[in-house]
C-alpha positions as CSV (number, residue, x, y, z in Angstrom):
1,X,87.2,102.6,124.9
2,X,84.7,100.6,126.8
3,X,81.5,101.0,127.5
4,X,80.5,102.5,130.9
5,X,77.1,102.6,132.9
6,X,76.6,105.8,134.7
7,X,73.5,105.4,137.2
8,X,72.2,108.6,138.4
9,X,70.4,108.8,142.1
10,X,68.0,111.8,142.6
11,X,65.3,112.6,144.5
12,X,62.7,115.5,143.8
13,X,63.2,117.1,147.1
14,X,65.8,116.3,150.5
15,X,65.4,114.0,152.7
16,X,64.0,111.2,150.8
17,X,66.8,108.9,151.6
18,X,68.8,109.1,148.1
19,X,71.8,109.1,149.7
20,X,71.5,106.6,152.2
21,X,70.3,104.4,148.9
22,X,73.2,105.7,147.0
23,X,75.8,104.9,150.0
24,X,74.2,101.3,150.2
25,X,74.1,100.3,146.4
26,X,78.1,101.8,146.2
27,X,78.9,99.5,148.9
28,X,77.4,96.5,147.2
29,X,79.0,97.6,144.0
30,X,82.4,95.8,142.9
31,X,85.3,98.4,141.3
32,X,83.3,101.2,140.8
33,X,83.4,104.8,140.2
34,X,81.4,107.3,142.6
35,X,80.2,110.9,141.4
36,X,78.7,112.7,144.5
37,X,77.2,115.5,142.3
38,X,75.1,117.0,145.5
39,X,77.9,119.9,145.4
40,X,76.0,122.3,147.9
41,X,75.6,119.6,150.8
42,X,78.3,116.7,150.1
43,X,77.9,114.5,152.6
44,X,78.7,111.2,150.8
45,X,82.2,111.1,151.5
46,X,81.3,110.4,155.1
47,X,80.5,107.5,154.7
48,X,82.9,106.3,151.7
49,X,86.0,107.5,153.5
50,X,88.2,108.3,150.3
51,X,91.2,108.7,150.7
52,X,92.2,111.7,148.2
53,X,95.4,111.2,146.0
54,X,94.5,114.1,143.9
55,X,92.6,117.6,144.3
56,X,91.8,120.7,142.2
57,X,90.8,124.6,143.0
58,X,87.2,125.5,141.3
59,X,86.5,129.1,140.2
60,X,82.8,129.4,140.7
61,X,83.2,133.8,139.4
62,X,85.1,136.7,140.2
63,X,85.1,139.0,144.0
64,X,85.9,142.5,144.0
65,X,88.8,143.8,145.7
66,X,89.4,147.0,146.4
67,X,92.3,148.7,146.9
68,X,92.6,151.1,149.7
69,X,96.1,153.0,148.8
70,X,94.1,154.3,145.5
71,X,90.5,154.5,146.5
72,X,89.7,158.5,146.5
73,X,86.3,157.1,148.9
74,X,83.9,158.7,146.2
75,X,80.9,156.5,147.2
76,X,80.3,156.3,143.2
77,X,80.9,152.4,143.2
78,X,78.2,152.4,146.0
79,X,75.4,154.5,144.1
80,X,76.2,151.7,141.2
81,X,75.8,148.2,143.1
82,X,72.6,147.3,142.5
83,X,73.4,143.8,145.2
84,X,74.8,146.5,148.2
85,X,77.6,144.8,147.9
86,X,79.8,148.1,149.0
87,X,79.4,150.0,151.9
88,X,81.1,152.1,154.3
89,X,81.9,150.8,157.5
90,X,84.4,152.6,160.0
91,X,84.5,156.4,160.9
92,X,87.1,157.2,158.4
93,X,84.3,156.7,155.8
94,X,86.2,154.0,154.0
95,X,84.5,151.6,151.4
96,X,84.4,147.8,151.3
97,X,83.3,145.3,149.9
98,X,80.7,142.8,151.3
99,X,82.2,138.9,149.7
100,X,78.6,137.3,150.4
101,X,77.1,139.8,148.8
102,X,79.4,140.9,145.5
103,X,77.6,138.9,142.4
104,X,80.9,139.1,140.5
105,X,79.4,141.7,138.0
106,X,82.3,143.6,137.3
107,X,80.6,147.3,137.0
108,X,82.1,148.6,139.9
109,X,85.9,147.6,138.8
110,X,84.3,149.7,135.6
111,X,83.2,152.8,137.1
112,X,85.8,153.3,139.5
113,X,87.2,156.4,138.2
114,X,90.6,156.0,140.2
115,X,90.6,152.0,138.9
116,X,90.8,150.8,142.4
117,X,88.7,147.9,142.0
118,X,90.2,145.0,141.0
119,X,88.0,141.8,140.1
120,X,89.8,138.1,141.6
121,X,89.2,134.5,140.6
122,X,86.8,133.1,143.5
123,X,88.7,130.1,143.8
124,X,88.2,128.1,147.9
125,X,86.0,125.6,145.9
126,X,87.6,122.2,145.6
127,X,87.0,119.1,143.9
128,X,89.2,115.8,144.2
129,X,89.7,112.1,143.2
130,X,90.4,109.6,146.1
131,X,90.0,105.9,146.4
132,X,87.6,103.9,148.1
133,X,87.3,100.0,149.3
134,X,85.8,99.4,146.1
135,X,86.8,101.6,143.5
136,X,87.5,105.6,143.0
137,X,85.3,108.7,144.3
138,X,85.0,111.9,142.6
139,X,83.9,114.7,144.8
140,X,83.5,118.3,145.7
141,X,83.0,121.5,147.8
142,X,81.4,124.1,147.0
143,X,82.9,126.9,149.2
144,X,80.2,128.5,151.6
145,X,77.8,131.7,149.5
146,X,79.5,130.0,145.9
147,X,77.9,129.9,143.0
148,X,78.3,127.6,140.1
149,X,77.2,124.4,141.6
150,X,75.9,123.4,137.8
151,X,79.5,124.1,136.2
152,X,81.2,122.0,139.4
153,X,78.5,118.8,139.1
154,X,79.6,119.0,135.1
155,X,83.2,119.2,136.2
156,X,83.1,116.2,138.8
157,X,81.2,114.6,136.0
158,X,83.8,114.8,134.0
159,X,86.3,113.7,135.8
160,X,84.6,110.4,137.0
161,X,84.2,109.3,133.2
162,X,87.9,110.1,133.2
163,X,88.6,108.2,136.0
164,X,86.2,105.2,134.9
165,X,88.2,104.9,131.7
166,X,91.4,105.3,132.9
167,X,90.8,102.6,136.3
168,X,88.8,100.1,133.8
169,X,85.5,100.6,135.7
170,X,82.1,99.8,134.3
171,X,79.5,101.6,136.5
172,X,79.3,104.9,137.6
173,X,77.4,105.7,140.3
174,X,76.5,109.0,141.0
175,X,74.7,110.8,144.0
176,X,73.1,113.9,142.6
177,X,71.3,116.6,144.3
178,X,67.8,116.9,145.4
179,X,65.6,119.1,143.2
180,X,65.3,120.2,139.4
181,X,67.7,123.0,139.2
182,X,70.8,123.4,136.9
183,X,72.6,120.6,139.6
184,X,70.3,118.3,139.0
185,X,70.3,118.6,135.1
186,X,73.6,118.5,135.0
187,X,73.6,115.2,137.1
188,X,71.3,113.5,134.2
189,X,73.4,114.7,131.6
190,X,74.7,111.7,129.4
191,X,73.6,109.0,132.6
192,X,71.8,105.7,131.5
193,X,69.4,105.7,133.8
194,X,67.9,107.8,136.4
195,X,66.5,106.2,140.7
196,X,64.3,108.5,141.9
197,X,63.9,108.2,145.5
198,X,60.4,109.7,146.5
199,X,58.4,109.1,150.1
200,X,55.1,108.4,150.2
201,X,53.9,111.8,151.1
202,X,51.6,114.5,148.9
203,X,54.6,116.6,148.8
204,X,56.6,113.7,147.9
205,X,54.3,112.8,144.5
206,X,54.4,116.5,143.3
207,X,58.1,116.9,143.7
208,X,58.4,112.9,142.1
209,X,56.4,114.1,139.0
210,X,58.6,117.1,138.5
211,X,62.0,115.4,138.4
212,X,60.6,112.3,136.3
213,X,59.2,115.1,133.8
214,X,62.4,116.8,133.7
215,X,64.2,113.0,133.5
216,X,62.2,112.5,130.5
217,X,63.6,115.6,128.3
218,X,66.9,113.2,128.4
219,X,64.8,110.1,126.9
220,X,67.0,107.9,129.6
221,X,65.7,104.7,131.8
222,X,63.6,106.0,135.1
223,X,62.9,104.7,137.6
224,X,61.6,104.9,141.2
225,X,62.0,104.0,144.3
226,X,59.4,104.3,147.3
227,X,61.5,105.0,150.8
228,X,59.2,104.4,154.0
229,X,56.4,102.7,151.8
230,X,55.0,101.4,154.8
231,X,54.1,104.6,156.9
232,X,51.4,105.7,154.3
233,X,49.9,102.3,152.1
234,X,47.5,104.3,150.4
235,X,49.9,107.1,149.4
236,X,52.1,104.3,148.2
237,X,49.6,103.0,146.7
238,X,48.8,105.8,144.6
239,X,52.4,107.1,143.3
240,X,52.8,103.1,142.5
241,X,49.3,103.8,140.5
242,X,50.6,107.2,139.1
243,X,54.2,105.4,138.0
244,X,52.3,102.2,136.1
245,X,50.1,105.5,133.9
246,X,53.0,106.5,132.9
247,X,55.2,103.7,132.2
248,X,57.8,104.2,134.9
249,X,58.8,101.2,136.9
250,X,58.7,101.1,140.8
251,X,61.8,98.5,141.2
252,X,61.6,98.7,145.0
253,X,59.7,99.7,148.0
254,X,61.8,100.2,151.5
255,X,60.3,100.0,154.6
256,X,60.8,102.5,157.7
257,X,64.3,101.1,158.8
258,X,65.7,103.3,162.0
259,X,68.7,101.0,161.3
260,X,69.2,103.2,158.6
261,X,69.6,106.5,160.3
262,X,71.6,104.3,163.1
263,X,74.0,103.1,159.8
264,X,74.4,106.9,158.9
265,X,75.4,107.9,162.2
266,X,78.0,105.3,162.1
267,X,79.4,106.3,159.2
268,X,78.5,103.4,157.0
269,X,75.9,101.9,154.8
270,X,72.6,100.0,155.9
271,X,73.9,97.0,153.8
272,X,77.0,97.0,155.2
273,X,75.7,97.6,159.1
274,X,73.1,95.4,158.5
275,X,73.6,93.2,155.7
276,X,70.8,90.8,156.8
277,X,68.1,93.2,157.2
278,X,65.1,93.5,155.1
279,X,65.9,96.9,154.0
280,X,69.1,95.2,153.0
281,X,68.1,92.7,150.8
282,X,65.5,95.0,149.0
283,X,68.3,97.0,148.2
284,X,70.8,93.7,147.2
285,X,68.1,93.3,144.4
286,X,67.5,97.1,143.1
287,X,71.8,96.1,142.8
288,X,70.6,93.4,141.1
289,X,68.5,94.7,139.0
290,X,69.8,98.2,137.3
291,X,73.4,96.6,137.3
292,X,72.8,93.1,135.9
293,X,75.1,91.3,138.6
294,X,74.5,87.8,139.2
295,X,76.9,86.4,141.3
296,X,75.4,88.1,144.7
């Protein structure tokens, strides 16, 4: 079995520009593997293109169902949901059930004295394997008002370590969500190394600190990366001071590039729309540098 690098891109809150780095790294990347872990908002695709050979159903929990032919319309299911989740709708007084709103607890499909509530696998998630220029892509879709979105990172996880060993990759890139909820942990899980792509706001140092704290529980390699460094210098200046306290290196500093919003609206990568910029050959060394390739 050989050995494979997973490098995990967060951010401590959106908009940062994690996945624009994440796009722009994969691109410089030779025969990789690509996790996009950022379940509730995928977006990476977009730019990668795959081209999916194989994809999977996800059961994120159970929906009720009720059936109409035995409901006796006792309103006792009703009194029970504590998520009003059942309610009557038409004149006939019959009850239904509200999808967004069921939390898959079962209790109605318990109390139902007629057993006319049935619970069903929640299954319009999806998560598939496809190929890219350079390598594979593992990604998902977490169906609109689904749950889960910890269970489908560890899944797509999974599957990309799968994929890694069975394609002969060595890296795994993986875009993971903003934040420190059960996504994001899930995203660290077992990685080598964490990017954290902050901004130089106030906002952006608290929500930095949090998601290098939680980082740290995993005693992996962080990191950090400064996006738009130059709008604020003395912000900059003082998350740079805040990351040398603690021991965390600041391996790169991007400037405000509008090239790279006009790169995402073209579907691509700054360092593949413009390979000669300055944001571009920042990001050519962060490659570089958590990677260990030589030959750019």
């Amino acid at each position: 079995m050989h050995k494979v690098k997973e490098i995990a891109i967060l951010s401590g809150k959106g908009g940062t520009g994690k996945t624009s780095l994440a796009a722009a790294l994969i691109t410089l990347s030779q025969h990789v593997v690509v996790a996009d872990c950022d379940v509730d908002a995928a977006n990476l695709h977009l730019v990668l293109e795959p081209d999916n050979y194989h994809q999977e159903p996800f059961v994120t929990g159970h929906k009720a169902v009720i059936n109409h032919e035995s409901c006796i319309e006792c309103g006792l299911c009703m009194d029970y949901c504590r998520f009003h989740a059942i309610e009557r709708r038409n004149t006939e007084g019959k009850v239904f059930i509200v999808e967004t709103s069921c939390d898959g607890c079962w209790l109605c499909s318990r109390i139902c004295p007629e057993k006319a509530i049935k619970m069903v696998p929640s299954d319009r998630s999806r998560w598939f394997v496809g190929n890219i220029k350079n390598g594979k892509m593992v990604h998902a879709r977490l169906a609109p008002g689904e749950e889960n979105s910890g269970k489908l990172v560890s899944v797509v996880r999974e599957q990309a370590r799968k994929t890694a060993e069975s394609s002969g990759a060595k890296t795994i890139i993986i875009d993971g969500p903003p934040g420190t909820g059960c996504a994001a942990i899930a995203s660290l899980a077992g990685a080598n190394c964490v990017v954290v792509v902050t901004e130089p706001t106030g906002s952006g140092l608290h929500d930095l600190k949090r998601i290098l704290e939680l980082a740290g529980r995993f005693q992996i390699k962080r990191y950090v990366v400064i996006n738009k460094a130059d709008l604020n210098q003395d912000m900059t200046d003082q998350i740079s001071l805040w990351c040398n306290k603690e021991n965390i290196p600041v391996i790169g500093k991007l400037p405000f590039d509008p090239r790279m919003v006009h790169a995402m609206v073209q579907c691509q990568s700054i360092t593949a729309w413009a390979p000669d910029s300055e944001t571009s050959s920042i990001i050519k060394g962060l490659h570089r540098y958590l990677t260990g390739d030589k030959t750019e």
